[in-house]
LOPA-981822 format. One record per atom (N, C-alpha, C): x, z, y; residue in three letters. Coordinates in pm, whole numbers, padded with zeros to 5 digits, always signed. Layout:
BEGIN
XZYala;...
% end
This chain:
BEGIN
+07426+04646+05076unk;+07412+04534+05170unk;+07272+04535+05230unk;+07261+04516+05362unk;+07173+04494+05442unk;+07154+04353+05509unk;+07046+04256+05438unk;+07029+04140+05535unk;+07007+04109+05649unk;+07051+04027+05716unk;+06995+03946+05817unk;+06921+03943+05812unk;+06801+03955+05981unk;+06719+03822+05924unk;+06685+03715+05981unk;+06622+03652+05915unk;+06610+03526+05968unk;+06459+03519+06061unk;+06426+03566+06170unk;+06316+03511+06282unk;+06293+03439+06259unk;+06184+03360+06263unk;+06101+03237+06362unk;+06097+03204+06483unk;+06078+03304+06552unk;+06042+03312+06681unk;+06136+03227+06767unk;+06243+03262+06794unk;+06355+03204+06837unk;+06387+03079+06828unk;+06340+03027+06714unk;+06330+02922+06625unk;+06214+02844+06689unk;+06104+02872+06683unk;+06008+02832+06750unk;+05994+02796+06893unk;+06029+02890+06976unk;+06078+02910+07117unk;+06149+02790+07170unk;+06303+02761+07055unk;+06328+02678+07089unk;+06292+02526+07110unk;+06178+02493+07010unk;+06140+02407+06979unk;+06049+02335+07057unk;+05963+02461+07100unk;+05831+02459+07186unk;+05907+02388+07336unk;+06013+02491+07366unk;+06068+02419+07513unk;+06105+02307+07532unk;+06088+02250+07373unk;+06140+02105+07345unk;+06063+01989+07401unk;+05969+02061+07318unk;+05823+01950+07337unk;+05758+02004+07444unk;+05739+02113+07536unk;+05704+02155+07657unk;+05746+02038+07810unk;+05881+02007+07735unk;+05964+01922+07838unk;+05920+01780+07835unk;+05871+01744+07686unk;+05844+01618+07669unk;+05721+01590+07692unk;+05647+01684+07666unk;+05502+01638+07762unk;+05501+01649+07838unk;+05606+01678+07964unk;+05563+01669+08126unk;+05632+01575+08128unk;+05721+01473+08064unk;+05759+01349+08065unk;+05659+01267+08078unk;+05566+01302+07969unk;+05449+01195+07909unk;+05389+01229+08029unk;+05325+01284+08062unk;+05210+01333+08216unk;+05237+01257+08289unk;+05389+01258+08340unk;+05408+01175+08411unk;+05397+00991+08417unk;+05411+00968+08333unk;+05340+00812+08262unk;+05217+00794+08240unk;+05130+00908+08255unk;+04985+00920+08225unk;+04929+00925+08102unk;+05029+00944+08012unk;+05007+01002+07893unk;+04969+01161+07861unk;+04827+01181+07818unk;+04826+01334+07772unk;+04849+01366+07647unk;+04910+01402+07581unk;+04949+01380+07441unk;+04775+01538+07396unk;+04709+01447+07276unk;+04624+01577+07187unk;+04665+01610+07046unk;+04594+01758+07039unk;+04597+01744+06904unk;+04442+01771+06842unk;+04423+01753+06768unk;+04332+01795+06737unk;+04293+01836+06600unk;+04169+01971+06526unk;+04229+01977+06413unk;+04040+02005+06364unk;+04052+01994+06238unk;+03934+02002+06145unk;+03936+02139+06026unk;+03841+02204+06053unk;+03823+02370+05991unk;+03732+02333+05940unk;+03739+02363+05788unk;+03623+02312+05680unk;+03553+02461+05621unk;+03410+02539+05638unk;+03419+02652+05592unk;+03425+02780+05711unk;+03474+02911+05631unk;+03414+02992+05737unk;+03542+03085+05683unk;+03670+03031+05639unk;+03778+03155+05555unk;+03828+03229+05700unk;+03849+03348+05668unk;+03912+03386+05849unk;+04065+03381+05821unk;+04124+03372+05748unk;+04295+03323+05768unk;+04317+03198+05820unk;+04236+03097+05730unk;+04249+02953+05781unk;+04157+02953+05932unk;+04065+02987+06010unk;+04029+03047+06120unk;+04182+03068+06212unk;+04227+03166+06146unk;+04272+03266+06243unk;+04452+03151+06244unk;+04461+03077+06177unk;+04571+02996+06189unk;+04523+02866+06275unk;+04396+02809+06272unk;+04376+02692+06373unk;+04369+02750+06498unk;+04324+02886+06538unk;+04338+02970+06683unk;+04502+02992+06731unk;+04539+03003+06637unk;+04725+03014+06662unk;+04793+02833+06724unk;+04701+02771+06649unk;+04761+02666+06682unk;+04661+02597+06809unk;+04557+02631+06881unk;+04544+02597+07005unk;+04572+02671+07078unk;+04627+02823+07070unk;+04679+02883+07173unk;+04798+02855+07207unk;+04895+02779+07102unk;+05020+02736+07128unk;+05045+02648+07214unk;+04890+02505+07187unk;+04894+02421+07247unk;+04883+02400+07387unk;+04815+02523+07435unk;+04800+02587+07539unk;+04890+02590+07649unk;+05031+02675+07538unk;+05174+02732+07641unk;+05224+02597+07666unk;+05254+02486+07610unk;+05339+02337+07588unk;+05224+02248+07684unk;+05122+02294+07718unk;+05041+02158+07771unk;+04953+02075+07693unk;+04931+02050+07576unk;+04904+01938+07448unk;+04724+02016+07480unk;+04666+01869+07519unk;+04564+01890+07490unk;+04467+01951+07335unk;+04385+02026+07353unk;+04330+02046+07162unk;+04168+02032+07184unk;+04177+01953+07053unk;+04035+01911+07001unk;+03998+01980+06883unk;+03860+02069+06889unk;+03841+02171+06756unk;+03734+02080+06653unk;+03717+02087+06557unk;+03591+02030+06514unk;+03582+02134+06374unk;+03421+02194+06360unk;+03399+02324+06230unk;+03317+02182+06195unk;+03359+02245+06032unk;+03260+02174+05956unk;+03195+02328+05843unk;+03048+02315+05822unk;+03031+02448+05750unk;+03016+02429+05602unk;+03090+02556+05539unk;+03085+02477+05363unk;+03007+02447+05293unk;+02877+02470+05357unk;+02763+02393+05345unk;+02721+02256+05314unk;+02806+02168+05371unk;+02785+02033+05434unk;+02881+01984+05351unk;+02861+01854+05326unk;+02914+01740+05226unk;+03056+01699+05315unk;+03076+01640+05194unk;+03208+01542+05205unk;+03213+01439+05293unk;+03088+01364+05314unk;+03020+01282+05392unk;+03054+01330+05538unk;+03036+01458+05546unk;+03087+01543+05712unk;+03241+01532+05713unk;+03308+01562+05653unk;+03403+01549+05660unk;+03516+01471+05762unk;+03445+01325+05591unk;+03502+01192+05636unk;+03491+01139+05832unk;+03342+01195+05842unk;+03309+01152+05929unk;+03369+01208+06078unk;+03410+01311+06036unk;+03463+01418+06134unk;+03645+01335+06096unk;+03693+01292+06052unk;+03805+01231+06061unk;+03800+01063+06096unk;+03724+01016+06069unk;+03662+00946+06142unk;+03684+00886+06278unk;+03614+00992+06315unk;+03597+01060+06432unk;+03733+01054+06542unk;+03817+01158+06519unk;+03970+01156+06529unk;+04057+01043+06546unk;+04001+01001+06411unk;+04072+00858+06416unk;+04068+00780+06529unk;+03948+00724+06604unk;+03918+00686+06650unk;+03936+00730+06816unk;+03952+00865+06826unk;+03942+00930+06935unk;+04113+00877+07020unk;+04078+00803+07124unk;+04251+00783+07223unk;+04271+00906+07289unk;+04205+00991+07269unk;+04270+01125+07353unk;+04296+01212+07259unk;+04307+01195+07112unk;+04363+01261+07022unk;+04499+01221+06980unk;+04606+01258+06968unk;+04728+01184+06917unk;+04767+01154+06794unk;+04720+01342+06747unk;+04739+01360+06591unk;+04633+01477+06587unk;+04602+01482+06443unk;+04555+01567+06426unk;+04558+01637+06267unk;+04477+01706+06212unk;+04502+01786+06056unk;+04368+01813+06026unk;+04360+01809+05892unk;+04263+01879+05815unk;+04323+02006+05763unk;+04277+02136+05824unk;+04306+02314+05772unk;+04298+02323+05652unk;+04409+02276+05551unk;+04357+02346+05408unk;+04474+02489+05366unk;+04336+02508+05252unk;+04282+02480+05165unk;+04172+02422+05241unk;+04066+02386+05179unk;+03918+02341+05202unk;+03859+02366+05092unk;+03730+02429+05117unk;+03613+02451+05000unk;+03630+02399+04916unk;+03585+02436+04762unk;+03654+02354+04614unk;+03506+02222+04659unk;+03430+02225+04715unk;+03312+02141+04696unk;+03397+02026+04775unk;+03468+02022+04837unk;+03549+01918+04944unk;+03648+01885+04887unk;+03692+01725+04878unk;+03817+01717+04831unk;+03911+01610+04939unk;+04031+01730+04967unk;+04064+01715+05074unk;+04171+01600+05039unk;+04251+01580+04962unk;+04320+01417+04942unk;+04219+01331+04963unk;+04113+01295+04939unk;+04039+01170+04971unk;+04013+01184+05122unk;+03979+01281+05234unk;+04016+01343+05301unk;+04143+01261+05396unk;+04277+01287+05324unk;+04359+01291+05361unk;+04425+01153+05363unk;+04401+01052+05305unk;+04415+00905+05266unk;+04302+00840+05358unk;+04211+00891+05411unk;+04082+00817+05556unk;+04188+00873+05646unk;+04274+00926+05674unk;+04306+00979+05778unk;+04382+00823+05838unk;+04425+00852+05928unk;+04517+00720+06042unk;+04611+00787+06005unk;+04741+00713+05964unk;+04880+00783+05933unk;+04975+00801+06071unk;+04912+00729+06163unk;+05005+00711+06279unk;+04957+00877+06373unk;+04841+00919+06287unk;+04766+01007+06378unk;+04822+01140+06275unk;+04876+01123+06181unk;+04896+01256+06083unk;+05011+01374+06162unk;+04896+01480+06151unk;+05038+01582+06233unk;+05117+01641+06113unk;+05053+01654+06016unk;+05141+01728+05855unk;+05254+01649+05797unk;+05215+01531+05833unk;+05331+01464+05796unk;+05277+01458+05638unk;+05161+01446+05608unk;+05160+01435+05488unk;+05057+01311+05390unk;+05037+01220+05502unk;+04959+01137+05401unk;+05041+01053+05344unk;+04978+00969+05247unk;+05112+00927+05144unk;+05226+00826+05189unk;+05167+00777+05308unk;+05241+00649+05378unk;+05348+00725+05464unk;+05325+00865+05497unk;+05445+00931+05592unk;+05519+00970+05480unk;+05471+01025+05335unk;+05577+01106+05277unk;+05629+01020+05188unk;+05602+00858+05219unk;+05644+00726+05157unk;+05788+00694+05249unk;+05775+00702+05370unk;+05846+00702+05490unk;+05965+00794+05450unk;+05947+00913+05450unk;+06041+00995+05407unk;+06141+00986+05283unk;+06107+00931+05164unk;+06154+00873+05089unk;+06252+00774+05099unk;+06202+00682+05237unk;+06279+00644+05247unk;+06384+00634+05396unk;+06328+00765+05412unk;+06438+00766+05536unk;+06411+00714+05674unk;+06266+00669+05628unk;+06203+00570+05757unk;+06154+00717+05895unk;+06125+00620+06028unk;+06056+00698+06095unk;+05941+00792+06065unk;+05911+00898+06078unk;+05731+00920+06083unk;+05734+01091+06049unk;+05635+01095+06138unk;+05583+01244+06113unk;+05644+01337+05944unk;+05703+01442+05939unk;+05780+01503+05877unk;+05698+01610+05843unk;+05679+01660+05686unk;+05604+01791+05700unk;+05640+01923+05775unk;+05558+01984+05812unk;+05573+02061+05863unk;+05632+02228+05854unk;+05591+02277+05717unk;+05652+02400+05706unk;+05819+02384+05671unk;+05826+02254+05555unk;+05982+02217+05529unk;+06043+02222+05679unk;+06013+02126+05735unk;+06092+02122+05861unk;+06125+02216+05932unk;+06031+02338+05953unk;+06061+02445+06002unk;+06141+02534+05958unk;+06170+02528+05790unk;+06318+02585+05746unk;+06386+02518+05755unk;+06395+02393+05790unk;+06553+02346+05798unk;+06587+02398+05957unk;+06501+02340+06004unk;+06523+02400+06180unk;+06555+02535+06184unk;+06498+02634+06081unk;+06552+02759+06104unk;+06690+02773+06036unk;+06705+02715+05907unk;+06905+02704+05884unk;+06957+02666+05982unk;+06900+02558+06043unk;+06989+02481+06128unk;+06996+02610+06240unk;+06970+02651+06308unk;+06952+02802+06425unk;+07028+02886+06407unk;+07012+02856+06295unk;+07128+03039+06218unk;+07252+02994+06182unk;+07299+02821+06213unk;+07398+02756+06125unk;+07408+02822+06014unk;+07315+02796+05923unk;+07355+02803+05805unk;+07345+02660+05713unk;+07503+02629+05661unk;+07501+02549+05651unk;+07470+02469+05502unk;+07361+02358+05493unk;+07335+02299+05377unk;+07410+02211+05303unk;+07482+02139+05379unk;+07530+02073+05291unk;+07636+02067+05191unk;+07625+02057+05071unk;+07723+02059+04945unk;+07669+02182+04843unk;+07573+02230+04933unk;+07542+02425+04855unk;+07410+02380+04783unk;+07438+02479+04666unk;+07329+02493+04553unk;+07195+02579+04638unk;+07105+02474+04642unk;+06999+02546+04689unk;+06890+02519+04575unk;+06767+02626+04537unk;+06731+02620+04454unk;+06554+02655+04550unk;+06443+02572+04507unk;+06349+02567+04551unk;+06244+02604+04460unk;+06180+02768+04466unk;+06116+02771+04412unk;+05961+02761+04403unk;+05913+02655+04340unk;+05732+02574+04364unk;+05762+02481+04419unk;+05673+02369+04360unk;+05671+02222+04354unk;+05515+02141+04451unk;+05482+02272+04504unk;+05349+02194+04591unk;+05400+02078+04685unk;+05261+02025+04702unk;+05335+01899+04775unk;+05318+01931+04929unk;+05278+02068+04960unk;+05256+02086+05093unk;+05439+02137+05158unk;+05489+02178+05078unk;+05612+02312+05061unk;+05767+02247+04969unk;+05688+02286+04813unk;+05777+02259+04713unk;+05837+02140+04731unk;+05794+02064+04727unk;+05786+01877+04684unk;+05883+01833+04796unk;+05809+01831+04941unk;+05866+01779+05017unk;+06022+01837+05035unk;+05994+01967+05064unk;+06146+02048+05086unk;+06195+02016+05025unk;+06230+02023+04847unk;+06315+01934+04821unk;+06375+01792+04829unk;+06268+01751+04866unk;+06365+01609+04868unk;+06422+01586+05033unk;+06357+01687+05121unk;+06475+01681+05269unk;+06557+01716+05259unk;+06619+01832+05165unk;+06686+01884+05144unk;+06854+01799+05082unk;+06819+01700+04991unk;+06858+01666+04951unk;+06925+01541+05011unk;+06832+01477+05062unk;+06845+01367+05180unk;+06986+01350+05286unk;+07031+01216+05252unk;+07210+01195+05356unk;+07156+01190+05488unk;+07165+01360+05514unk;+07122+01327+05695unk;+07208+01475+05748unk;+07208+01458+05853unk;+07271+01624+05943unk;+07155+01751+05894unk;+07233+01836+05862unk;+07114+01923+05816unk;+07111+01927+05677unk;+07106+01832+05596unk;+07063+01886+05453unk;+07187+01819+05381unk;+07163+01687+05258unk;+07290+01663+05154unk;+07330+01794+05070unk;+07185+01833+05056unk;+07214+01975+04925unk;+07230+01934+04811unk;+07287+02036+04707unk;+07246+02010+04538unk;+07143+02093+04529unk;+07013+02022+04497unk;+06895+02092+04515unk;+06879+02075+04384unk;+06742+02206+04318unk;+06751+02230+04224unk;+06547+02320+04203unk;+06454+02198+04178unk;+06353+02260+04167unk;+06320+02277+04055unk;+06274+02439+04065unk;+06157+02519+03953unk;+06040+02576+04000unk;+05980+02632+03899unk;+05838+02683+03888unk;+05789+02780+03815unk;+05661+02823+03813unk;+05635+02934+03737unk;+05609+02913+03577unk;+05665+02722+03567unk;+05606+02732+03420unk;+05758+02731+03338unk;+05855+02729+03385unk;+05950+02710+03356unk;+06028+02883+03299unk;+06036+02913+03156unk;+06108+03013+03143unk;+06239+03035+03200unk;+06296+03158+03207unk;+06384+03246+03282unk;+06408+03185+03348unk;+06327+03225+03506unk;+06351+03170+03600unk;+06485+03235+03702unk;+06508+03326+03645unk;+06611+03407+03720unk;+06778+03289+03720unk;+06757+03272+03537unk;+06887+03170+03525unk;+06880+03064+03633unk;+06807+03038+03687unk;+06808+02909+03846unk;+06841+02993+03964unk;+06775+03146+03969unk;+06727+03118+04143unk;+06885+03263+04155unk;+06972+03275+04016unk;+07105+03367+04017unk;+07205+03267+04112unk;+07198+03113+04075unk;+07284+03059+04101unk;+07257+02975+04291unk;+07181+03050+04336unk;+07122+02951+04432unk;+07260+03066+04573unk;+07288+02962+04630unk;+07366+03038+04742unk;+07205+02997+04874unk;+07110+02930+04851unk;+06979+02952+04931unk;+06868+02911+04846unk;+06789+03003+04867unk;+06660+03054+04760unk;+06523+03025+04836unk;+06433+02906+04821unk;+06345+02898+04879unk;+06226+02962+04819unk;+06167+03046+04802unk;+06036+03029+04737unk;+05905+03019+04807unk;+05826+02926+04731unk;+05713+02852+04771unk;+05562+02871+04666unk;+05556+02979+04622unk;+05501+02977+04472unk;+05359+03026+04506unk;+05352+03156+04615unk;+05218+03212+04654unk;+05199+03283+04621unk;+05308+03433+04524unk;+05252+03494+04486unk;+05322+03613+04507unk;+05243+03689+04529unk;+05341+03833+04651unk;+05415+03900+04582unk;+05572+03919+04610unk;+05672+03963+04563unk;+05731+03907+04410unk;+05710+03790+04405unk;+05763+03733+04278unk;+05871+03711+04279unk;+05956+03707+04409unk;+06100+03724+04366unk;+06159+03875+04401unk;+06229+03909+04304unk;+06278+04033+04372unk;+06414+04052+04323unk;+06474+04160+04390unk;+06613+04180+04358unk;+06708+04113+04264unk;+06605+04142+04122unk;+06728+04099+03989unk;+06750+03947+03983unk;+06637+03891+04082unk;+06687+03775+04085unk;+06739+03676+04178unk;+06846+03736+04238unk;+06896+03700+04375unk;+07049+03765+04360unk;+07101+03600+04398unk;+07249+03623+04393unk;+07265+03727+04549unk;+07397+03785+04526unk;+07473+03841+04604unk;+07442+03768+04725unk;+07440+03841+04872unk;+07483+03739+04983unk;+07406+03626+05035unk;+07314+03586+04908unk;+07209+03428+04921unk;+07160+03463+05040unk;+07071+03314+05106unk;+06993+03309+05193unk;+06877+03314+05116unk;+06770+03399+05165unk;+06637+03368+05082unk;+06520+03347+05195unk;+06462+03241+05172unk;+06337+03235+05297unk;+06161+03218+05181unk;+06093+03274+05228unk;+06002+03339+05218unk;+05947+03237+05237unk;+05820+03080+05180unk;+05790+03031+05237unk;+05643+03021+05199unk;+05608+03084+05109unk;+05483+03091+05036unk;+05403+03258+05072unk;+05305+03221+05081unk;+05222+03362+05137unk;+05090+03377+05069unk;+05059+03527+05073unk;+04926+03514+04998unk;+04879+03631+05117unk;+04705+03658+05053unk;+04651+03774+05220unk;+04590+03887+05061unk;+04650+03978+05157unk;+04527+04150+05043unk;+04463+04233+05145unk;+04323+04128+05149unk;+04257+04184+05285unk;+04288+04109+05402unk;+04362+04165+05494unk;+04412+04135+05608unk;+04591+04162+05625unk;+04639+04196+05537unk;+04769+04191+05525unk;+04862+04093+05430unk;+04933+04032+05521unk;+04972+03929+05488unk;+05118+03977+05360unk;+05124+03899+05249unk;+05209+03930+05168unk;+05345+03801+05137unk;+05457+03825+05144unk;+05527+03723+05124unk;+05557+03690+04979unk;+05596+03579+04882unk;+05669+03549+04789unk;+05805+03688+04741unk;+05825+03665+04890unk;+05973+03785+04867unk;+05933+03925+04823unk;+05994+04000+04731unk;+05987+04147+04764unk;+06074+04149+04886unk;+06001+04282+04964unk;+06131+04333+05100unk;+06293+04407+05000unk;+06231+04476+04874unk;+06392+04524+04813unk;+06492+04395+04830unk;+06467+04288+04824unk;+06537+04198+04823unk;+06620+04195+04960unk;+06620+04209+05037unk;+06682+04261+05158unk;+06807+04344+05117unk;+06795+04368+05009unk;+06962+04497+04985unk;+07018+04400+04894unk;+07001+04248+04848unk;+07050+04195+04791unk;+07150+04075+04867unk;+07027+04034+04957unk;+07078+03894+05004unk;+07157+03915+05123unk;+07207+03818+05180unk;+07262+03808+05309unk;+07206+03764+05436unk;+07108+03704+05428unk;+07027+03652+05533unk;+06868+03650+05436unk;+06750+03707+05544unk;+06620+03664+05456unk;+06488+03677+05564unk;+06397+03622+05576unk;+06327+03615+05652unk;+06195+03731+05596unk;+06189+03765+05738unk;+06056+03867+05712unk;+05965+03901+05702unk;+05879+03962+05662unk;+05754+03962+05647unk;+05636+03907+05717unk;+05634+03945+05846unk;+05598+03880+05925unk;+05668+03786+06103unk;+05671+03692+06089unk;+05746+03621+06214unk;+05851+03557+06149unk;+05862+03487+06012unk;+05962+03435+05927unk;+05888+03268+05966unk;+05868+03175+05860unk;+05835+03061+05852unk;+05737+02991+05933unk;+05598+03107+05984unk;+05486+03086+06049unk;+05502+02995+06162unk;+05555+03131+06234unk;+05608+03049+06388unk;+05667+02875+06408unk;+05749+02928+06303unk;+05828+02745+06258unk;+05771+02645+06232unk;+05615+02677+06158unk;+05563+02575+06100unk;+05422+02525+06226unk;+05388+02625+06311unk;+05330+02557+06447unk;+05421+02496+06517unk;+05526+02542+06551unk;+05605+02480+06639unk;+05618+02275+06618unk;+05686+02293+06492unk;+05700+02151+06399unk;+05576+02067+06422unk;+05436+02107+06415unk;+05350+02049+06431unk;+05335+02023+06536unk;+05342+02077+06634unk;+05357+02026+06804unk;+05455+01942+06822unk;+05581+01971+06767unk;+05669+01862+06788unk;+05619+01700+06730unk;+05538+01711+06614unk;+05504+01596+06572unk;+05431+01540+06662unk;+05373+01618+06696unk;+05183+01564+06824unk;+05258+01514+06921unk;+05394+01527+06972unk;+05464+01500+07083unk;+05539+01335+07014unk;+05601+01392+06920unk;+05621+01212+06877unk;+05524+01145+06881unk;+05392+01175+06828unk;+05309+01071+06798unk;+05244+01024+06939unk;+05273+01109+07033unk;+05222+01077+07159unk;+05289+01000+07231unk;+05449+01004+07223unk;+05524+00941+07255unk;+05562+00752+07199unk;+05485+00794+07054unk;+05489+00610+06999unk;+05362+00540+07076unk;+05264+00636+07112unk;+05151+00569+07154unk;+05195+00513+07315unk;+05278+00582+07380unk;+05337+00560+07508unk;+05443+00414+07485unk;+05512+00418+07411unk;+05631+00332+07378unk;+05494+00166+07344unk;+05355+00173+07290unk;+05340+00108+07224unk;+05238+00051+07361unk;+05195+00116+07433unk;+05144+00077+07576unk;+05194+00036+07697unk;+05347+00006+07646unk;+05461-00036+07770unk;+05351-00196+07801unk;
% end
């Protein structure tokens, strides 16, 4: 067997034309929808991912606001640089790039932020929201796999999906969208981790296999049912080459699996623009 695979791109594409359309809505009302984002440090992956995400902002229209902070500089910069944001009406939403320097701690960070302004969808009042089903900014990489099942119709609901890593950027949230009575998900979801022995006995029975763990090629063949969907959602760098969760052998196992490179990435800028476009759009709704 030879997998599918599962793109981004397409996925993305679609998404972008989404919110491309909806900010020349907003223009027209005199709304410019921004985003804007905060780079703590000097890492060149996290670099080279806030450049991805103003060149995107670029193709769609969405204004972008950059702000470096150097890892030099206190916590005190930080705050103040969100702050900042907060405060800014030509910003809509915006993010703090983590990781962030161990000297920075980015939840305290992330709780100064304005929740109405969060593009991650992740301060505690949005992923409070989500819980309960309420409006509000949605994380972002989850969303971008469901949007990519949803693309490929592949369908979630009633199927054993098994999520492997419990971060709260990835793990955490995905499962519980997953799980959630809405179009799109109503899975039997099923999270593990790396502390949990034989992990294979979980991720044999998964007809879709998320892993989220970070650590290059930790899933591989023997542990992948027949046919599964497996998406790749955790990444690590060796050098400058980017490594997925997935082994590629896994490809002669599954039925659909996303690839090495142009799998989740794409999905997870896209999602974030789409958020900057809601949040631009409540600020419009709230200035009638």
């Amino acid at each position: 067997m030879s997998a599918r695979l599962l793109e981004g791109k397409p996925v993305a594409d679609a998404v972008l034309a989404d919110v491309a359309a909806r900010v020349e809505k907003l223009k027209q009302k005199g709304i410019f929808p921004g985003l804007g984002t905060i780079l703590v440090g000097d890492d060149p992956a996290s670099a080279g991912y806030v450049r991805k995400k103003h060149e995107t902002c670029q193709t769609v229209g969405i204004r972008s606001f950059d702000t470096r902070i150097g890892a030099d500089a206190a916590q005190a910069d930080l705050l103040a640089a969100v702050a900042a944001f907060n405060g800014n009406p030509d910003v809509d939403a915006f993010i703090i790039q983590n990781p962030v320097p161990r000297t920075f701690d980015f939840n305290e960070a992330l709780l100064y932020m304005d929740p109405q302004k969060d593009a991650d969808g992740l301060h505690p009042i949005n992923l409070g929201k989500l819980v309960l089903q309420e409006p509000g900014p949605r994380p972002c990489t989850p969303s971008g796999i469901l949007a990519m099942l949803a693309h490929y119709q592949i369908s979630v609901a009633g199927r054993e999906v098994v999520v492997l890593g419990r971060g709260p950027t990835l793990g955490r949230p995905l499962a519980l969208m997953l799980s959630l009575k809405q179009r799109g998900a109503n899975a039997a979801v099923t999270v593990v981790h790396t502390g949990v022995p034989d992990i294979s006995r979980y991720t044999l029975r998964a007809e879709i296999l998320v892993a989220a763990v970070g650590v290059p090629g930790f899933v591989t063949p023997e542990m992948v049912r027949s046919g599964a969907v497996v998406v790749s959602g955790g990444i690590s760098w060796e050098g400058k080459k980017l490594l997925p969760d997935v082994a590629e052998s896994v490809a002669e196992v599954a039925g659909w699996i996303t690839p090495r490179l142009g799998g989740v990435g794409p999905t997870t800028v896209a999602l974030l623009l789409q958020n900057t476009v809601e949040c631009a759009e409540r600020r419009a709704a709230q200035n009638r």
